[in-house]
C-alpha positions as CSV (number, residue, x, y, z in Angstrom):
1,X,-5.7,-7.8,-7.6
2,X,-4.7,-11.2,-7.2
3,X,-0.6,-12.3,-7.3
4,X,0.8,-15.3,-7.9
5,X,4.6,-16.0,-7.5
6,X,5.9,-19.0,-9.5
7,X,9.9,-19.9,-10.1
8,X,9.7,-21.0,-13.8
9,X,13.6,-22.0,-15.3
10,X,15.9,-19.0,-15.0
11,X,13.4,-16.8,-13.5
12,X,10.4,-16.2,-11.4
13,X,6.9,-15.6,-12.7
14,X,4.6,-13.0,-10.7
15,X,1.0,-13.7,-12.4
16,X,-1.1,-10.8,-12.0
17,X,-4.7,-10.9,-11.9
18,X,-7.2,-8.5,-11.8
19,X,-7.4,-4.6,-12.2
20,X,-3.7,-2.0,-11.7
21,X,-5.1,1.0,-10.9
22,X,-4.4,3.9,-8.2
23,X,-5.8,1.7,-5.4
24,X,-3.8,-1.7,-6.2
25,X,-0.5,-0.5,-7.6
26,X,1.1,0.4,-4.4
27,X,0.4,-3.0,-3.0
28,X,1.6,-4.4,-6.6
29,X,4.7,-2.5,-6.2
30,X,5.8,-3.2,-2.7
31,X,5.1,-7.7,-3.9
32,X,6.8,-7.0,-7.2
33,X,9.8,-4.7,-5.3
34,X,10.1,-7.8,-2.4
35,X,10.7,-10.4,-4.9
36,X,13.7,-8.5,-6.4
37,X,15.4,-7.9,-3.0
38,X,15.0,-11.7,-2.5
39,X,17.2,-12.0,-5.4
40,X,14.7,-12.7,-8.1
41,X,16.1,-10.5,-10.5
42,X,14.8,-12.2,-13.8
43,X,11.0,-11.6,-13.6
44,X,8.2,-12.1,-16.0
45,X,5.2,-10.4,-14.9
46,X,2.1,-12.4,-16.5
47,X,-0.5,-10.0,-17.8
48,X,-3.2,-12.2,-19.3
49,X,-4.8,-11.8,-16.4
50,X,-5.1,-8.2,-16.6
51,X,-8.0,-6.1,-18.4
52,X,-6.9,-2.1,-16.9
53,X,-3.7,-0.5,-15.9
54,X,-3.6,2.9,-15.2
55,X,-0.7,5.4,-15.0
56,X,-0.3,4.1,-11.0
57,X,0.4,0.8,-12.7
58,X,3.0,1.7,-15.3
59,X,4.9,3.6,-12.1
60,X,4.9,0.5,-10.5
61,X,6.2,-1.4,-13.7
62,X,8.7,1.3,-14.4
63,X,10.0,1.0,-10.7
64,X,10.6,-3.1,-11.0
65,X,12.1,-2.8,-14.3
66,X,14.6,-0.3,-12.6
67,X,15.1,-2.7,-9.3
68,X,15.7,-5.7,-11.5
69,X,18.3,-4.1,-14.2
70,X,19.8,-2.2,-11.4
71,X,20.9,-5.8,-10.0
72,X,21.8,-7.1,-13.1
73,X,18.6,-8.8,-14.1
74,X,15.2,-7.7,-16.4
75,X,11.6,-7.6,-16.4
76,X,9.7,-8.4,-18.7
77,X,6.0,-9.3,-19.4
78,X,3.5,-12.1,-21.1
79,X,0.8,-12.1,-22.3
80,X,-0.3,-8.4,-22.4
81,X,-4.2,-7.9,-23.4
82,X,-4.8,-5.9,-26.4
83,X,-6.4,-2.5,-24.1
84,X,-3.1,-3.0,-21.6
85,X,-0.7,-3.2,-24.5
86,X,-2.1,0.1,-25.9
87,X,-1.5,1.7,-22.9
88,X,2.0,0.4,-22.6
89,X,2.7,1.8,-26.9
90,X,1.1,4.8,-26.0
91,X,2.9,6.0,-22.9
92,X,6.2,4.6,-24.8
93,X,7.0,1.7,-22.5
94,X,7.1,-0.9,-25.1
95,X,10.5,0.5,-25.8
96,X,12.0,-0.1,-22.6
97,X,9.8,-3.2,-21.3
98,X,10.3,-6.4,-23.5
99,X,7.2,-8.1,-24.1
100,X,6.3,-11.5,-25.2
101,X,2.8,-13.2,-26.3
102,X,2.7,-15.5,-23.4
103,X,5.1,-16.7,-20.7
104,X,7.1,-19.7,-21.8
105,X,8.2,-16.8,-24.4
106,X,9.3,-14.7,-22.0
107,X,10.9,-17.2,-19.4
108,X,12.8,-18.6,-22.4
109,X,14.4,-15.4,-23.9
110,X,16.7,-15.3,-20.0
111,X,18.1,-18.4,-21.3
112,X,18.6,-21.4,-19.2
């Protein structure tokens, strides 16, 4: 799993790469987690880069989304594959994760 930390506008962009599974998410968690206690509170994870993510992964999506709105800020996500997006519907995350169909989306609904 490869992760990629940009500042993009009115929020930071963590670009993810590769496979969330059992095996990466912890590591995931603890990058995702260390960006919102530096104070980047408005994250957009990009997941065009991402083919799998397993029930590991949505624990570590749930557990930023929490860190970020617990601070006053949001995470949301670009760019979702079609297989990662069905995962998302069917555990019911697309009702509390926004998503968007690619990042300039998503960094532009925090405003400026």
């Amino acid at each position: 799993m490869d992760v990629t930390v940009e500042p993009r506008g009115a929020a930071t962009v963590v670009r993810l790469v590769g496979s969330v599974d059992g095996i990466t998410a912890g590591p995931l968690e603890a990058r995702l987690l260390e960006q919102v206690q530096g104070g980047a509170v408005k994250l957009v994870g990009d997941l065009s880069g991402v083919a799998y993510n397993s029930s590991a992964g949505l624990r570590a999506l749930l557990a930023t989304l929490k860190a970020t709105r617990s601070q006053g800020g949001d995470f949301r996500l670009a760019g979702v594959q079609p297989a990662v997006l069905k995962v998302l519907e069917l555990s019911g995350f697309t009702s509390i994760l926004k998503h968007y169909p690619d990042v300039d989306a998503a960094v532009q609904s925090f405003g400026a």
